[in-house]
N, C-alpha and C positions, 0 to 999 in steps of 0.2 A: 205466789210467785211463779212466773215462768222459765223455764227454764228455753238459753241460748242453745247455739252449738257448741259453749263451751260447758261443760258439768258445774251445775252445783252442788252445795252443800250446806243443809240449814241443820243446825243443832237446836231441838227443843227442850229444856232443863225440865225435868221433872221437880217439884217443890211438895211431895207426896210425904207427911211424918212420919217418922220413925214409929215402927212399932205397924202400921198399918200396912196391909198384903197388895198385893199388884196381881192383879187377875189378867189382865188380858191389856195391851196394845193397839191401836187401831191409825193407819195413816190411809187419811182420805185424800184423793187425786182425781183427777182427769188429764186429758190431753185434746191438742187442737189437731183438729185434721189438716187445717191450712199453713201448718208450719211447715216453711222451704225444707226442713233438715232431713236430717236419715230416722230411722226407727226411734220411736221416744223408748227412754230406759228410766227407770228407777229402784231405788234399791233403798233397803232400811233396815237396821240394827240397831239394838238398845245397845249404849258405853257404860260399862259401871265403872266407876276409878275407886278402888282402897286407898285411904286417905292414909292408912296405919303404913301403906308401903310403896304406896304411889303408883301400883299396879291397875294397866287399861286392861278390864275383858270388854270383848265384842258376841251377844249370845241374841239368838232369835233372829238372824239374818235371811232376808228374803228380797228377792230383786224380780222384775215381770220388762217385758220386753212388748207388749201387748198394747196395742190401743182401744179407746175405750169412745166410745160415738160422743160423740157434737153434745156440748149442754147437760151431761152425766158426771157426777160424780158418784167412784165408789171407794169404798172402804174395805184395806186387807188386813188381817189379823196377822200381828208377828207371834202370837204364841198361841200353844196349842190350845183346843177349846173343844171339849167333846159335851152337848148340850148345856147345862148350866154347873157342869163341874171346868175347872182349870186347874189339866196337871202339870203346868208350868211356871203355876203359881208360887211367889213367894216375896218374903216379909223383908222390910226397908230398914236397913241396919243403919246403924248411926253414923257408923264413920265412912260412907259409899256415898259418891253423887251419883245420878242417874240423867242421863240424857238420849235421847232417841235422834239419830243423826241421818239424813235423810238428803241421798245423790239423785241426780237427774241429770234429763238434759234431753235435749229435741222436741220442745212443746210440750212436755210434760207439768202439769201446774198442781202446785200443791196446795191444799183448801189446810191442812193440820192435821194435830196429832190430837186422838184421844184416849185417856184411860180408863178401866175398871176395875177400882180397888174399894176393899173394905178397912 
């Protein structure tokens, strides 16, 4: 999806089981050079919602303001990643949804989201 001059917002649901770890994050994107608008922006945070209290966290938030050449797509890590340990890793409780919620806007196009968990 590309984004206008107005901001989007796609929400990706995680469907990851319980009991299984969440390593690491990845939203991949580019951007068009030929978009009329001002500087493309986007931004991405995991939502956990506690289902027991109905409380929203927002954790691993990261936003770039940066363009990225013609016919490129890259991939940013929302969580920390020091070679093949992650210490931001953790395990998928039963009663939490998870979704990775993802704004743009000024030609900014988003290809998805990936995870890696065990």
């Amino acid at each position: 999806m590309v984004a206008s001059d107005e901001q989007c917002i796609l929400k990706f649901p995680l469907t990851i089981p319980m009991g299984h770890t969440i390593q690491q994050i990845f939203v991949s994107y580019g951007t068009d050079s030929l978009y009329p608008g001002g500087a493309p922006y986007i931004a991405a945070m995991l939502a956990t919602v506690d289902l027991n209290v109905h409380s929203e966290n927002l954790d691993f938030m990261w936003s770039s303001t940066s363009s990225v050449p013609d016919g490129t797509i890259v991939s940013h890590k929302l969580m920390a990643q020091v070679g093949k340990t992650y210490p931001d890793q953790f395990a998928v409780a039963s009663n939490t949804t998870y979704q990775v919620l993802v704004q743009f806007e000024h030609g900014v196009i988003v290809y998805g989201v990936s995870v890696v968990y065990n």
